[in-house]
N, C-alpha and C positions, 0 to 999 in steps of 0.2 A: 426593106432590106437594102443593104449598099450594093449599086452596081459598078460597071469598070471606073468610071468616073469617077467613084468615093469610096473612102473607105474609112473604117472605124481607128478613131483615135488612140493610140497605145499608149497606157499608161505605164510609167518608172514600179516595179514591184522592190521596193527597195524596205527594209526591215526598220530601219533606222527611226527611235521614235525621234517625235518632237519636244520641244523645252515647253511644258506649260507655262501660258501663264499667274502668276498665283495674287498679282495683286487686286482687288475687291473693284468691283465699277463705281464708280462714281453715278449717283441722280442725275439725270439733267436739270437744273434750278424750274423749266418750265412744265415739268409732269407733276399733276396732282396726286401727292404723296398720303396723302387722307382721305378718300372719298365716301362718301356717304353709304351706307349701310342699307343697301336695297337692293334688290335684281333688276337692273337694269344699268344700262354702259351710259358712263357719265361724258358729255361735252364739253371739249372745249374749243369755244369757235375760236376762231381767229381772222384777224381781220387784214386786206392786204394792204402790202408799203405804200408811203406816200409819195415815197422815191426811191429810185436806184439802187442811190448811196443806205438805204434800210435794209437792204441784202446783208450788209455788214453784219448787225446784231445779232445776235443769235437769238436772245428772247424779246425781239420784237415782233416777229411772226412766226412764232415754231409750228405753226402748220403749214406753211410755204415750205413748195419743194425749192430746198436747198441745192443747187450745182454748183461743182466743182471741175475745173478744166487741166487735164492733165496732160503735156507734152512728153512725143516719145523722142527721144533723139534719133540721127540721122542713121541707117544703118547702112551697111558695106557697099549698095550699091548709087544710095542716093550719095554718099561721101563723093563716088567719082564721078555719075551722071551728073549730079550740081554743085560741083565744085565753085565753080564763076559765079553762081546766082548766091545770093543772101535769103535767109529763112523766109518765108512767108509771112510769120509770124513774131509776135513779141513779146512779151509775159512781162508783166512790169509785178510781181507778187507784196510789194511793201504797201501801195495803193486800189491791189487786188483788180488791176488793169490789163486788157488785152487791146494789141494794135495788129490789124489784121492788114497784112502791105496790099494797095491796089498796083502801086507802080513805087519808083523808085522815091519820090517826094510827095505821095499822097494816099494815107492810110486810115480806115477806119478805127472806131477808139469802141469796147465794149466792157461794161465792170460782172464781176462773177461773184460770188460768194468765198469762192476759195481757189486761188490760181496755184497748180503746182508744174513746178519746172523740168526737165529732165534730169535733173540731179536729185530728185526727191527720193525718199527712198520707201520700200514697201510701209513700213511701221508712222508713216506722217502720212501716206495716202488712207490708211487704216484709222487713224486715229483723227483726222479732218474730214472724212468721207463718212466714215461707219459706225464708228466709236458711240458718238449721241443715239444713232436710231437703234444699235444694241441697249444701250441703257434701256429704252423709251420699251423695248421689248419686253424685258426683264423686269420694268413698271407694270405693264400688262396690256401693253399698245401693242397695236400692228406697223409692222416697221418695213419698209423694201427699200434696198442698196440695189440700183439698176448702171450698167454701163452700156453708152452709147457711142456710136462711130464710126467709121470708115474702116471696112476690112486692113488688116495687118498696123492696126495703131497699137494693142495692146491691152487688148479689153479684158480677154482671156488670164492675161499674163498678172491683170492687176485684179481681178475677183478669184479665179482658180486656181492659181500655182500653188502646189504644196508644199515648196522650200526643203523636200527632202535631205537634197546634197546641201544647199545653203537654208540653215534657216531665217536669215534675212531675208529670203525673197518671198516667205509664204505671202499667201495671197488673204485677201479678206473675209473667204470662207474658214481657213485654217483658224486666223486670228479672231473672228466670231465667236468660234466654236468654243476655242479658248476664253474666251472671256467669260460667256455662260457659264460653261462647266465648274469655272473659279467661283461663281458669282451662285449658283444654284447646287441645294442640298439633295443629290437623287438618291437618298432614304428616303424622304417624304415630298418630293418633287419630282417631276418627268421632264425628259427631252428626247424628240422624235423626229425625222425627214423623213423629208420623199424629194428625189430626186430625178427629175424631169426632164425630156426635150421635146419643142415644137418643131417637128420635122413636116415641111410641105405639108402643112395647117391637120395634119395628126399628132395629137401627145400621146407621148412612147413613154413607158417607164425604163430610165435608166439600170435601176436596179434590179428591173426584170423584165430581157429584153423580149418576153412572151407577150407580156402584158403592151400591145404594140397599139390599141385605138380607144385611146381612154376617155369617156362622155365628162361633159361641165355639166354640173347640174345648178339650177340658180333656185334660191330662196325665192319665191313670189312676193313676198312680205315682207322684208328687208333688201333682197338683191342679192343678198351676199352670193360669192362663184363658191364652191366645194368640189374637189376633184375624190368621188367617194372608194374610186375601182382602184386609186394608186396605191403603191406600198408606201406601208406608214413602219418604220424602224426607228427603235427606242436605243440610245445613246447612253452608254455607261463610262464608257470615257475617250479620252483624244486619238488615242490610234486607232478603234473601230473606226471613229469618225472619217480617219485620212483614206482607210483601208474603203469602204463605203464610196469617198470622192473618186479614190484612183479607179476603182469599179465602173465608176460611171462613166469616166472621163473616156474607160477602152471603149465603150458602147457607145458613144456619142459619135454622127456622121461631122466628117471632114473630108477638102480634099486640096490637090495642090494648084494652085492658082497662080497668074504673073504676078500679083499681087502681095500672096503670102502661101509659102510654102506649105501650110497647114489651117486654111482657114474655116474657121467652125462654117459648116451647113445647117447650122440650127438654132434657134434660140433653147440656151439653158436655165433650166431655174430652179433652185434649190430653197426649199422650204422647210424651216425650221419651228416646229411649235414646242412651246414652252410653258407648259403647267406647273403652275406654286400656289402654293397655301398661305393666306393672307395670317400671321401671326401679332399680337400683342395690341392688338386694334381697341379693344374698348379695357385696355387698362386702368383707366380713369374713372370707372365706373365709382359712383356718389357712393362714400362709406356710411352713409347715414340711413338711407334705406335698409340695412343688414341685410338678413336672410334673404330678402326681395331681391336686390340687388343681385345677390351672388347665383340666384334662382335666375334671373333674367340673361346672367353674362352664360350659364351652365345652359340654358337653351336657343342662345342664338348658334344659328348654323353656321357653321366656318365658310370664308369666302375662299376662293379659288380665281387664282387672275388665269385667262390665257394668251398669252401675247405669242402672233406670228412674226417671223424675220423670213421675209422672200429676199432672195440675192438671184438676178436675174444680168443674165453675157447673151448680151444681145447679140445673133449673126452681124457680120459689119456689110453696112451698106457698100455697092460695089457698080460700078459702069463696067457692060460688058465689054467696051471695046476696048478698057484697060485690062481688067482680069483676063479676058482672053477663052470668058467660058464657054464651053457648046455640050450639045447632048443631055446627059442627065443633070450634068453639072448647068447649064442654062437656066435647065426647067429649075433648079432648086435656086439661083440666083434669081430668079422671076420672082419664085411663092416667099424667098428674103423680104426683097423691097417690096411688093404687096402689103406684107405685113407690117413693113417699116414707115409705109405710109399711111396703113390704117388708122398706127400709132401716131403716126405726126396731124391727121386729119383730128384725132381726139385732144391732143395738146392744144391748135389752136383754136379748138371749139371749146375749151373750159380757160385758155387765156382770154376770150374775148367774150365771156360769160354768154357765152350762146345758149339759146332755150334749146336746141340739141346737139345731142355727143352722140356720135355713131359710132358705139361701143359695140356691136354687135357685125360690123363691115369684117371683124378678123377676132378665131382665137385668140391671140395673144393681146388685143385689147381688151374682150372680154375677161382675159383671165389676169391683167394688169388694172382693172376696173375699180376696186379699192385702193389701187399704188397714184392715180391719179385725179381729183376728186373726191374720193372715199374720205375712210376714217385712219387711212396708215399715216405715219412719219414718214415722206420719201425723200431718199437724198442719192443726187444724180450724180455720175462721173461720166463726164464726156472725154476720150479719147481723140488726138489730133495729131498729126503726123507736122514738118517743120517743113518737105519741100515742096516748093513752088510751082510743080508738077500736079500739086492737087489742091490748087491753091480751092478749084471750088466743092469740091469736096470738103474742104475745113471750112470754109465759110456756110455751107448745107448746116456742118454740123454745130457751129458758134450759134446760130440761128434757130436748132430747134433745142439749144440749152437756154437762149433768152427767155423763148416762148415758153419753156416750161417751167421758169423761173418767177412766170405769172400765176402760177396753180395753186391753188391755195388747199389744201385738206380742211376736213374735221376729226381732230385727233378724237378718239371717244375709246373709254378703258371700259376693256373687255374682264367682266370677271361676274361671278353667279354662286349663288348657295351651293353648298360640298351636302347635299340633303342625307347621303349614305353616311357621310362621317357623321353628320348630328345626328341620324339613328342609331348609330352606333352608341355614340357618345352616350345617349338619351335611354337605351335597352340597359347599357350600363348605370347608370343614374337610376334606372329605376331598381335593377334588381340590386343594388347598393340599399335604398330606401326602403326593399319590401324585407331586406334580412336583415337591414335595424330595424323596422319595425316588428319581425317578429319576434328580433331578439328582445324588444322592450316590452315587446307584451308577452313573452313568456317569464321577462322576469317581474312584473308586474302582477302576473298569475302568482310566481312563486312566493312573493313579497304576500300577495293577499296568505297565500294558503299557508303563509308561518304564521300572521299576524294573527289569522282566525284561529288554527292552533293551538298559539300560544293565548290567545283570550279563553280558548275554552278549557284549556287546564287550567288557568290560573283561577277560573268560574268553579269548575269541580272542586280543586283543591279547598277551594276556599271554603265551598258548599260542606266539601268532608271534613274539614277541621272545625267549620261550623257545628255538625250535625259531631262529632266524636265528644268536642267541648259539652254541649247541651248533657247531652247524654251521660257524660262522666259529674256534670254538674249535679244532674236530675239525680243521677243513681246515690251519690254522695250526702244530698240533703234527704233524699226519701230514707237512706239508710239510719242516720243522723237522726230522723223524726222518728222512725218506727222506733230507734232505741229510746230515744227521749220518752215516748209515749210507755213505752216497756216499764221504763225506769219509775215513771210517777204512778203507773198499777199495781207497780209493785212497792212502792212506799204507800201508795193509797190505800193497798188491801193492807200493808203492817200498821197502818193508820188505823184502819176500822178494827185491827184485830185489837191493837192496844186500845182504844175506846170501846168496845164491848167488853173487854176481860177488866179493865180499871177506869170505870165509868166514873168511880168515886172519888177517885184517883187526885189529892191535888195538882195542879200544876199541868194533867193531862189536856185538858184541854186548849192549853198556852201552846205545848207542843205540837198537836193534830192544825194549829192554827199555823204553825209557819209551816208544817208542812206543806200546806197548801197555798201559803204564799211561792213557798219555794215553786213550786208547780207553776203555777203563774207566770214565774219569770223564767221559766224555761220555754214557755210557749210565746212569751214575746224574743225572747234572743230568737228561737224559730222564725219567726215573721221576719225580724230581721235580718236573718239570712234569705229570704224568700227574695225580700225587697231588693238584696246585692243580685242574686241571680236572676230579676227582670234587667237591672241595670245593663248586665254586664249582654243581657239578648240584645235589647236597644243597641247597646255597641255594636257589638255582629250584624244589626240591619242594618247598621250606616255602612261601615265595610263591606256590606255588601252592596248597598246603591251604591258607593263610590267607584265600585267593579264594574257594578252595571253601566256609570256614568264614562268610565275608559273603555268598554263594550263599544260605546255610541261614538265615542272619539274616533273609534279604530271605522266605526260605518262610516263616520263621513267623512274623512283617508279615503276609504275605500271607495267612494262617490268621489271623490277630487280625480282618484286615477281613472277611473270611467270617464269622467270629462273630459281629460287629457288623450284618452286613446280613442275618443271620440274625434279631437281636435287632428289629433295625428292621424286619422281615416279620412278625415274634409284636406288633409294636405294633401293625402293622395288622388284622392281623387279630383282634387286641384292637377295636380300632374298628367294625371290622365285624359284628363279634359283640353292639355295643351299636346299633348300626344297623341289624342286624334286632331285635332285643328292643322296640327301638321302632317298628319295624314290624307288630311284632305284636300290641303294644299298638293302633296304630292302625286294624288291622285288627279286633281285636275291639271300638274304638268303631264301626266301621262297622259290624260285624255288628247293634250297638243301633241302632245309625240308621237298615239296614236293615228291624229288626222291627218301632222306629215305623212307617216305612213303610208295611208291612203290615198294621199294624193299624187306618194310614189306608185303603188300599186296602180292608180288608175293610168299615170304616165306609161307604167310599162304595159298595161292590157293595150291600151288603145297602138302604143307599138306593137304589141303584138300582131295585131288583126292585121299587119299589111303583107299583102301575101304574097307568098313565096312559092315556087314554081317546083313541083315533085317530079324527078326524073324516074318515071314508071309509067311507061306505055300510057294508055288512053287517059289515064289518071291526070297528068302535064295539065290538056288540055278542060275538060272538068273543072279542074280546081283554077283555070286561069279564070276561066267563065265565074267562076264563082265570087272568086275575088273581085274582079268588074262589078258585077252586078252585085255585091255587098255593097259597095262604094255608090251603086246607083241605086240601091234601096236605101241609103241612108240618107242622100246628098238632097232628095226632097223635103225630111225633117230640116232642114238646116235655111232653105228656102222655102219652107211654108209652101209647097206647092202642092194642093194633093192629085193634080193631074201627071205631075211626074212624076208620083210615088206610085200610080195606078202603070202606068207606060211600064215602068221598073217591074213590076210585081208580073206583068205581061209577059216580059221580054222575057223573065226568068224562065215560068212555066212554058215558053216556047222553043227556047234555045234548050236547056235540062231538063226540064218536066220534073215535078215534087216529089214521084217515083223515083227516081235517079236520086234526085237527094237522100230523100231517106235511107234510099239502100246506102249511099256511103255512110250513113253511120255505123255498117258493121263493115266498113272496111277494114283490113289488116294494119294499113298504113295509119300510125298515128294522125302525122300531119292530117291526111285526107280525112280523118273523124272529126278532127279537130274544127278546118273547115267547114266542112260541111254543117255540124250541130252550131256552128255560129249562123252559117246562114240560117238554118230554122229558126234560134232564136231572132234574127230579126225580122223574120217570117210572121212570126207567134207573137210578136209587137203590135201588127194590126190585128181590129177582130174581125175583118172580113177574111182573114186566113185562117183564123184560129180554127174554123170546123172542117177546113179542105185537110189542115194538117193531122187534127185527128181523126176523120175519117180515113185516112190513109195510112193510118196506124205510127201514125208521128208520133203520139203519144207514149204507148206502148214502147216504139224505139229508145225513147228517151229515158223511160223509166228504167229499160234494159241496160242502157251505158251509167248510169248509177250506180245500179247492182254488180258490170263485172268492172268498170275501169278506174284505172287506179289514177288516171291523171287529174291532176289539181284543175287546171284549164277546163278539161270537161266539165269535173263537179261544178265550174263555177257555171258556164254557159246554160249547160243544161238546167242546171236550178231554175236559172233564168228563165231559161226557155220556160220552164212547167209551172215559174210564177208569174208568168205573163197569161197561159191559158190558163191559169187555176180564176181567173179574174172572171171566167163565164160560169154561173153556178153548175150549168148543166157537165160541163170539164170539171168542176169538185167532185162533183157523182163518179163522175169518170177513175178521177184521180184515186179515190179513196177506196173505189171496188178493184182496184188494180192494184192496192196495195201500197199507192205513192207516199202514204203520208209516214207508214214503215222505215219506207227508203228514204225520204228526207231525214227523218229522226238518226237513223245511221248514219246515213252521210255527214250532218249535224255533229256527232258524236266523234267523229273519223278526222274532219278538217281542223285545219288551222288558219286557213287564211280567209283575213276579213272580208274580202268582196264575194268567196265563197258564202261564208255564213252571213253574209248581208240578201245573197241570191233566197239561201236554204229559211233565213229566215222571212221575207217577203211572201215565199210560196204559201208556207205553214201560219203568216197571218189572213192571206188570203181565205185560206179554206177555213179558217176564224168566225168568219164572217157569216158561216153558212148554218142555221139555225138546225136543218134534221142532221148534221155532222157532230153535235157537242157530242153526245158521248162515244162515238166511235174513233174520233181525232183525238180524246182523252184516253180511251184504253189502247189506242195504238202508240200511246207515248208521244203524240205532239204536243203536249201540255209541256210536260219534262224535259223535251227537247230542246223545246224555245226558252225556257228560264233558264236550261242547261248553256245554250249560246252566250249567255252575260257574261260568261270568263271572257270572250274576246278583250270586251271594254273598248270596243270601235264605236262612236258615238254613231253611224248609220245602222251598227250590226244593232246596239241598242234603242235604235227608233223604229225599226221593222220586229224587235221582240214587243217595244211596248205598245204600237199599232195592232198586233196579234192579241196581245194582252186586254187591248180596251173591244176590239170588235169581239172578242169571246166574253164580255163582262155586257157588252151592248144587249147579244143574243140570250144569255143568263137572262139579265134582266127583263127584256120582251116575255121570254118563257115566265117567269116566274109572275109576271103583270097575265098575263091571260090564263095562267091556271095549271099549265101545262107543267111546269116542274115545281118539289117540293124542297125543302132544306136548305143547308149551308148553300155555301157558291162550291163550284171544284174547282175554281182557282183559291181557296183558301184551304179547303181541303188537301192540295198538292202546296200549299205550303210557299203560293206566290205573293201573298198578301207584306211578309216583310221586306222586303223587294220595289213592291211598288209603293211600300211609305218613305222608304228611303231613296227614291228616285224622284217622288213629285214633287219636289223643289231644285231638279235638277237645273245647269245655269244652259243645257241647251233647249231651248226651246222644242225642235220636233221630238225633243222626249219627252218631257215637258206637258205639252198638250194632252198626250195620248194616257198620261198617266194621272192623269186631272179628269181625264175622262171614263176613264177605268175607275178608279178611284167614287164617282158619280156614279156610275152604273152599279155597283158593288151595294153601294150604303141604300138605294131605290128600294131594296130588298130587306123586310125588319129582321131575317132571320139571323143575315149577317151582320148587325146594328152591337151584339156582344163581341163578339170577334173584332170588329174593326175599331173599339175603345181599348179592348185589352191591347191590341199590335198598333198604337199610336196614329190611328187614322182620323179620329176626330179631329185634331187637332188640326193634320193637312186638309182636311174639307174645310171649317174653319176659316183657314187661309186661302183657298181657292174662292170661296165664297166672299171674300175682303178684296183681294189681290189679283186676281187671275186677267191678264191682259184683255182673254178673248171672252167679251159680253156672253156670249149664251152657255160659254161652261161656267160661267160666275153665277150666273140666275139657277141654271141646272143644281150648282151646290146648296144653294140658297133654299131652291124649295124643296132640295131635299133632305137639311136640316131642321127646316120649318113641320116639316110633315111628320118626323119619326118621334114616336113619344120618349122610345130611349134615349136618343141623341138629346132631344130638350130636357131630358131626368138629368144628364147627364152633366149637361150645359151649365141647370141650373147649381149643380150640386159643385161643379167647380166655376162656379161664377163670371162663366162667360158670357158676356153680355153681344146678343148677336139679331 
């Protein structure tokens, strides 16, 4: 908070917008405009000048920090105080030359990158200073615009001013802003700050001046700094953005000085981050592949650049016995220049390639740690006053623009798979695919079921006009014959009557003789129709094989489209098969995002534990002991001493006594519980305490703060605590008649955080382990519990499930080799067997083992020998038995595929050769 000494900066609340501006950025020629198509940030080194005069270039070393020297002119009082004297200084900008005067005829010569004069105006400091490391931004680099220099030069004036009333004087945050906003689409792109000061080595958020002692957190594994506690505010257009600066600018400490009427007390820094979507990147993709092609460009995941712009106004350096400061105002010129030399000790430690940079002497080099060294584009503006009054104050400051005109960067673009957009993209892809394919195979169906339809009417038809023909044929000659045969009985009988009555008759018997010719050739023209009506059958059977023959046509159509909606089932499931891969890819990014986690959470536990002093009567004193002697029960682990760990454990029981402990676990005071259960967990660490603490009804207390408290901290410690004794089998007895393994499985059920359920499950493999427990740890739900833990997806929470999992598959298995149990396993029974097939190729190792080992234990037993073929476990034994790092679970797979006859039935039957 500002005292008499300082006060907060006020900023102009003026309405008035600003002129965008709308024309596009320009590339810088030296950022890689293409880069390769992979998760990881591409380099490019750069190598430093050979001379001076190579400052000039611009793409001769685009990773060299760039300076720039910019003169303030004289103001109202140096006009009259050095009227008689001549500038100090000399700017020669056509040769990009400085002449820094010692005396009247003898002056130093130094060259800069970009000299500007006091007539330069806001838009040529912006656009020589700033302009490239914006582009290099908006490419997807990290970029920081920094000003350095002696109080009242104009540092403030050339990064912060927001040109309200004029807007030619905006400053190079305004003009930044502008450029982005022109330059990026926030339909499908973001823009965001946070806006900062380092006030006497605490960062304040500007924008919320509550948020007043903000932690650096660093990546272990990169380096990279992350300010995670600041406001982060997303940017929709220019006058939020002004609205936003002038915000900060009231909340930022200043005060008045001989120096400068208004001189910042703080380093400010405004950060800018900028997310875009990499578009039209593999348009070139080969048109000859087809289908393939257009399949591979539909599943790659869109890239995402993010490029930071840090703009940092440095406090200006200042000698107190010109500024003239005392009091608060001292102390805060003291913690300036502390810092300002932090910064200058880190310049010439990376101009003079020293093997160390003492980046960690001051936040503000830590948190400038990529702006120097790193991977940003920095470009420096140094600030200098003209009179000869501070002639060595300009010469300080020419001097640490040299030096850092040594610095060389590694530019490296920041950009990474958009994994949610390509699932998206890919959810859609698929159900696109699954509703043409049902629409082609319902019209596929439909297509069969007109064709067979229509064949079998056309079969009937035919069959019935076949069978109506015959029949009309049949009935037509049968009628035809019976008359025929009518007609000759009855000429026959007038035959015989006229040869009986005129026997003697001449001429009779010429007549009875053609009668009966005539007869005769009525029975051949019969025949001969006989013969047309076979003819005409033989025709009707070929018309009907020919039917039969388009029957067979229309089967094997109908076997071509079977084929095809077969091919079109192997496509999908083509798709699917790249739709888990990328699942799995995504899944083991999570698995790293869960281990940072963790590594956060273990950061804040171990802050935690530093203890803090309870103002409540006799309690104070208790809890200080406590916390002592925490730190001296631990501080032997760390020193391998076990005569101090023994001293420690002494001192405890002498000063509190284990009574006293315990009883504060039903303290009323949080804190005091808290305390307290942590010291018995590190109590409950050794085993020579582990039976003073359950004999003392340690146990019992602790099983009690399970069941009523609601605090996260307890659940975790005391887990701890109860899986550290569950470690003596005769404490499992214990644990298990009292109910704990109940309380674990709720607690289990209730939590959410990892170092919890890594506690909760530790305990519950412990008591795994204990052969007369299997089925009582099964019907009280520890089975359920611990496979229930795998939603975390903490790779320790799942090393302590599958540690639990393989000691209970260990104990099975003993049992089942001496007689003692019959049947399946009840780890397959509960249904954990797919689980553990899908884990024993995990890529971390301590899961890894245990499920290789489980896994062994399981298959030892013939009963489960069906079960573990159906649920794909042959195959991971198999692999263990081949591959497995650690010798004796490889032998252990080995003979116990050798030994099982199912497993070798099975071997053989899919021709694994083993």
């Amino acid at each position: 908070m500002a005292t008499t000494a300082s006060i907060y900066r006020n900023g102009n609340y003026s309405k008035n917008s600003l002129i965008t501006n709308n024309n596009k950025v320009e590339r810088p020629p030296s950022v890689n405009s293409n880069p390769k198509n992979s998760l990881k940030s591409k380099s490019l080194r750069k190598s430093a000048p050979a001379a001076l005069g190579a400052a000039k270039d611009d793409t001769g070393v685009p990773g060299r920090v760039r300076v720039a020297v910019r003169l303030r002119p004289r103001n109202a009082e140096e006009m009259v105080a050095d009227a008689d004297f001549a500038d100090c200084v000399e700017l020669q900008p056509e040769v990009k030359r400085l002449k820094l005067r010692k005396n009247n005829w003898d002056s130093d010569t130094y060259e800069f990158d970009e000299l500007l004069t006091e007539f330069a105006s806001q838009k040529r400091v912006y656009e020589v200073v700033a302009k490239p490391v914006v582009e290099s931004v908006l490419d997807g680099y990290n970029g920081t615009v920094m000003a350095y220099g002696q109080t009242g030069t104009g540092k403030t004036y050339t990064l912060g001013r927001l040109g309200e009333e004029d807007t030619a004087a905006r400053g190079i945050m305004v003009r930044a802003m502008e450029d982005i906003l022109a330059d990026v689409s926030l339909e499908t792109n973001s823009v965001s700050i946070s806006y900062l000061q380092l006030y006497m080595e605490t960062i304040q958020d500007l924008l919320n001046p509550t948020n007043d002692n903000i932690s650096i957190v660093e990546d272990p594994k990169s380096g990279d700094v992350s300010l995670p506690g600041a406001s982060l505010v997303e940017i929709r257009n220019q006058q939020s953005f002004v609205e936003l600066l002038r915000l900060g600018e009231a909340h930022r400490f200043a005060a008045n000085t001989k120096l400068n009427a208004e001189s910042s007390r703080s380093h400010a820094m405004l950060m800018v981050h900028v997310k875009r979507s990499v578009r039209g990147r593999d348009s070139d993709l080969s048109s000859e592949n087809g289908n393939n092609s257009r399949m591979v460009k539909i599943l790659k995941p869109p890239i995402v650049r993010k490029g930071k712009l840090v703009i940092v106004d440095l406090a200006g350096s200042e000698r107190i016995d010109k500024s003239g400061s005392e009091g608060h105002t001292l102390e805060e010129a003291k913690s300036i220049n502390l810092s300002l030399i932090a910064l200058g000790k880190c310049i010439n430690a990376l101009a003079e390639n020293s093997a160390h940079v003492p980046v960690r002497d001051s936040k503000l080099t830590r948190l400038l740690r990529d702006s120097f060294g790193g991977t940003a584009r920095t470009s420096l503006v140094i600030t200098i006053g003209p009179s000869p009054r501070h002639r060595g104050e300009t010469a300080s400051t020419i001097m640490f623009g040299q030096r850092a005109m040594k610095v060389e960067n590694m530019l490296k673009l920041k950009e990474e798979f958009d994994y949610k957009s390509l699932s998206r993209r890919l959810d859609l892809q698929l159900d696109k695919f699954i509703a043409e394919h049902e629409r082609q195979q319902k019209a596929f169906e439909e297509e069969i079921e007109r064709v067979t339809m229509e064949a079998q009417n056309r079969i009937s038809e035919s069959e019935r006009n076949n069978a109506d023909a015959l029949e009309k044929e049949r009935t037509k000659y049968q009628k035809e014959y019976m008359e025929s045969i009518k007609k000759l009985e009855e000429k026959w009988m007038m035959n015989q009557q006229k040869h009986a009555g005129g026997e003697n008759i001449p001429g009779l018997k010429d007549e009875s003789s053609n009668a009966i010719s005539n007869g005769k050739d009525s029975r051949v023209g019969n025949m001969e129709e006989l013969a047309q009506m076979k003819n005409k059958l033989q025709k009707e059977t070929l018309l009907r094989k020919v039917a039969e023959g388009e029957v067979n046509i229309l089967k094997s159509q109908l076997a071509g489209l079977k084929k095809s909606e077969a091919s079109a089932k192997s496509d999908i499931s083509k798709l699917q098969k790249m739709l888990e891969d990328e699942a799995c890819q995504k899944e083991k990014l999570e698995v790293e995002i869960a281990t940072l986690q963790s590594q956060l959470l273990q950061i804040s536990f171990e802050a935690d534990e530093t203890a803090r002093r309870i103002d409540k009567g006799g309690s104070e004193e208790v809890l200080g002991g406590l916390d002592s002697l925490m730190l001296q029960v631990r501080q032997p682990q760390i020193n391998d001493s076990g005569n101090g760990q023994k001293a420690s454990i002494a001192k405890l029981f002498e000063q509190v006594g284990l009574q006293k402990i315990l009883s504060l676990l039903e303290a009323e005071d949080a804190d005091v519980r808290i305390h307290a259960v942590k010291v018995v967990a590190n109590l409950a660490a050794e085993e020579t305490n582990q039976e003073k603490i359950v004999g003392a009804g340690g146990l019992k207390s602790l099983l009690t703060l399970l069941r009523s408290s609601e605090d996260e901290t307890i659940y975790r410690v005391a887990a701890g605590a109860i899986a550290n004794l569950a470690m003596n089998e005769t404490n499992q007895e214990l644990i298990m008649a009292q109910g704990g393994i109940r309380l674990l499985s709720m607690t289990a059920g209730n939590a959410e955080d990892p170092q919890t359920l890594r506690m909760i499950a530790g305990a519950i493999a412990n008591l795994c382990g204990n052969d007369k427990l299997q089925m009582k740890l099964r019907s009280e739900g520890g089975i359920k519990a611990l496979i229930g833990m795998v939603r975390c997806r903490h790779p320790d929470v799942l090393a302590q499930v599958a540690r639990g999992i393989a000691n209970f598959a260990k104990c099975e298995s003993r049992a089942s080799t001496q007689g003692t149990k019959t049947g399946r396993s009840l780890l397959i029974e509960d249904g954990v067997l797919p689980w553990i097939v899908q884990n024993a190729n995990s890529e971390a190792s301590q899961i890894r083992h245990h499920v290789e080992l489980a896994l062994c234990h399981l298959a030892q037993h013939e009963v489960n020998a069906k079960d573990m073929i159906s649920g794909g476990a042959l195959w991971e034994l198999v692999r263990v038995s081949r591959d497995c790092l650690r010798e004796d679970i490889r032998t252990l797979a080995h003979r116990t595929l050798t030994s099982s006859p199912t497993f070798q039935a099975e071997m053989r039957r899919l021709r694994i050769d083993h």
